[in-house]
Structures are given as structure tokens and as C-alpha cells.
C-alpha positions as a printed NumPy array, in Angstrom:
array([[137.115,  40.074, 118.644],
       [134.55 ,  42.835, 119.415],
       [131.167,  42.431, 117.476],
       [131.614,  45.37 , 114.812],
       [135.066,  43.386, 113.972],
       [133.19 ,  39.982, 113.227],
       [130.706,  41.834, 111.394],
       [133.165,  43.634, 108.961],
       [135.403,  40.39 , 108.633],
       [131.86 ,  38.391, 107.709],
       [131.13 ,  41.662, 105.117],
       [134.289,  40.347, 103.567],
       [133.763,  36.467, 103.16 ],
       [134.082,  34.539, 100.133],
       [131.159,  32.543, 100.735],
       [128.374,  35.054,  99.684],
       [125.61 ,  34.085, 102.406],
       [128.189,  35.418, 104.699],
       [129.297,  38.121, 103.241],
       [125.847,  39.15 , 102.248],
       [124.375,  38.8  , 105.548],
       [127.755,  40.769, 107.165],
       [126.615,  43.365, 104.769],
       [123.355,  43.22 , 105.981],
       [123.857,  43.552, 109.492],
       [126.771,  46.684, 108.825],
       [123.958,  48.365, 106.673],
       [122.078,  47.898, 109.982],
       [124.276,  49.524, 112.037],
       [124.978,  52.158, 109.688],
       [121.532,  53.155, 109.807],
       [121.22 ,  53.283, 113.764],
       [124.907,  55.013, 114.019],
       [123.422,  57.908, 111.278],
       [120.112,  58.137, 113.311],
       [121.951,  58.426, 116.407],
       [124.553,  61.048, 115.025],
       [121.586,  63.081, 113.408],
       [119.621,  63.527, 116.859],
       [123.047,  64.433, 118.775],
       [123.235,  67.231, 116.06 ],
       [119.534,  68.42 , 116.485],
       [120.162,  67.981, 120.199],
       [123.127,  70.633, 120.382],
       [121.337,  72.998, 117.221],
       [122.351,  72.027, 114.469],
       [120.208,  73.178, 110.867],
       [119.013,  70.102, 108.948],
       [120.819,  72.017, 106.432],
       [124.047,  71.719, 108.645],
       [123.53 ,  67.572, 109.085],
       [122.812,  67.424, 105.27 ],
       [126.077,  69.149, 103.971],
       [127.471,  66.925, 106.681],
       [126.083,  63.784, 104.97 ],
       [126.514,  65.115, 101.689],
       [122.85 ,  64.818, 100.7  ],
       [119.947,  67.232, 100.261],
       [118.489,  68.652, 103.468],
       [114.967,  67.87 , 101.708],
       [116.435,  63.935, 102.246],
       [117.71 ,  64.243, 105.796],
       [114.482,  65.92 , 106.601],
       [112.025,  63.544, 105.445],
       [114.21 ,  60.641, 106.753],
       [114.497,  62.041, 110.155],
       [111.848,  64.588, 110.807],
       [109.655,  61.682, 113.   ],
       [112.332,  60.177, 114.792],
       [114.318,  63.207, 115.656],
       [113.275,  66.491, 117.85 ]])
């Protein structure tokens, strides 16, 4: 079972320190998936406005989120 699997099946646990700590660790992932994702589109020229319609929030949001950690 590849990690992202056990992760997702622990998101979904009855016993809540499990499940809370699979969500945890997916909200974790999330965030390094979106940062990744976000410099790719600044890489090939994309607008902030562009990556913010693309992750349906404001490009004032994307921006301040990403304007330190992304070129």
C-alpha cells in the first residue's frame, strides 16, 4: 500500500486520533502538492490571476500565500 493510500485510509478511521492525525498529515501534503503546482505555473507564465481562478480563490490570496516562496 503506497504511503498517500495509508494516509487517506487513516483520514477515514473510526478511532479519532487516527483519523485526526490522517487528516493532519493529508492537509500536509495538500499544502506541499498546491505549493508545488503554484511554482510549476509561475515557472511556465502563468498570471497569479490565472493560478487563482484555478484555485478558485482571490488572486490577492494566492499572492500573499505564495509571493515568498514562488519566483
Amino acid at each position: 500500500m503506497s504511503e498517500a493510500t495509508e494516509v487517506a485510509a487513516a483520514a477515514s478511521s473510526r478511532d479519532p486520533a487516527i483519523g485526526l492525525a490522517g487528516v493532519a498529515a493529508l492537509r500536509r501534503l495538500l499544502e506541499s502538492l498546491e505549493e508545488l503546482q503554484v511554482a510549476n505555473a509561475r515557472a511556465q507564465g502563468w498570471s497569479w490571476q490565472q493560478i487563482a481562478d484555478a484555485l478558485s480563490v482571490s488572486r490577492q490570496a494566492v499572492h500573499k500565500k505564495y509571493r515568498r516562496t514562488v519566483a
